[in-house]
N, C-alpha and C positions, 0 to 999 in steps of 0.2 A: 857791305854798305847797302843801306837801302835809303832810297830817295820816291818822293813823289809828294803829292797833295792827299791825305786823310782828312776828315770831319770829324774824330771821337769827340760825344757828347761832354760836359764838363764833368759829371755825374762819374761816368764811367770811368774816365780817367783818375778823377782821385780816389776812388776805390782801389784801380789797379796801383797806382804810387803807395798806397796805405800799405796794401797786399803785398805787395815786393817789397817794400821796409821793414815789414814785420818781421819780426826773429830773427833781424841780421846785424843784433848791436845796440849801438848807439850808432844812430841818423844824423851826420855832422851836417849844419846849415849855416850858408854862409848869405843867404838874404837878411838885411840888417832889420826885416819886421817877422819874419821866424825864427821862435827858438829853436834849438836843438830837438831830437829825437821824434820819434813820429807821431808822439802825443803834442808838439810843438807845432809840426804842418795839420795836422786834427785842430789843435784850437783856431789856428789862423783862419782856417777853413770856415767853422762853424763858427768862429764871429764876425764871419766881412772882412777882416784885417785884407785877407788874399783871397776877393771874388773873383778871381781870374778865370775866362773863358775862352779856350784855346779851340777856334773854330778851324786854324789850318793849320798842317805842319806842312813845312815847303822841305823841309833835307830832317835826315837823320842819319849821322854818322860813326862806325862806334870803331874803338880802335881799342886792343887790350880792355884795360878794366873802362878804358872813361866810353862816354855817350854823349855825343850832344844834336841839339835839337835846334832849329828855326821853327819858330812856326810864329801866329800872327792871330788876334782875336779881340775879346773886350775886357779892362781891366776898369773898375768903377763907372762903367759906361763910357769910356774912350776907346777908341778904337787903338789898339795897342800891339806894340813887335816883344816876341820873347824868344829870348837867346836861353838854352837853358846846357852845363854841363855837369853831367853825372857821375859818379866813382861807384861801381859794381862789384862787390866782397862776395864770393859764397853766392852766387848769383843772386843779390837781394841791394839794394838800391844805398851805396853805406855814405856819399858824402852828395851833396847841391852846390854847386852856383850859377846865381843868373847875372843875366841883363835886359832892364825891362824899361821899354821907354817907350811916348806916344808914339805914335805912326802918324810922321808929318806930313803935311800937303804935300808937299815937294821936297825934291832934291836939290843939293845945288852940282849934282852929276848924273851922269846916262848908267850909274852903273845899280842901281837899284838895292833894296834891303835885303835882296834872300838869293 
């Protein structure tokens, strides 16, 4: 398990998700505005659909095949939380699901998002 705060660039990142997807299948997506396979997160990408900008990861926890992720950034210029969990085939990135929602002003508890 590794934990801590990172900054990877937006750029770099979806390179490395491209890279790790390639040649492992078919890319199953379960966000309801990406298609499948990893010419599906490519279009999203390159037309805005998912400008998502992932400025911190707060945890990153992997267990067997799955991965998941906290982290916190801007999604169409909102300040945005992304819960993201992975399924890892052949060490190469084989299934997604998220949960992506604003980053509210407040809570209505002391126990915070991450």
């Amino acid at each position: 398990m590794s934990r801590g705060p990172t900054t990877p660039s937006a750029s770099s990142w979806k390179r490395k998700a491209l890279a790790l997807s390639s040649g492992s299948g078919r890319f199953i997506q379960h966000n309801p505005q990406i298609a499948d396979g990893v010419s599906g997160l490519g279009h999203a990408i390159q037309a805005g659909v998912w400008a998502a900008v992932v400025e911190r990861v707060h945890h990153i926890v992997a267990q067997g095949e799955f991965v998941f992720t906290q982290g916190e950034g801007v999604l169409h210029g909102v300040p945005t939380v992304f819960y993201d969990l992975f399924r890892v085939e052949n060490d190469k990135l084989a299934e997604h699901w998220d949960i992506v929602f604003a980053k509210p002003d407040s809570l209505p508890h002391s126990n915070g998002l991450f």
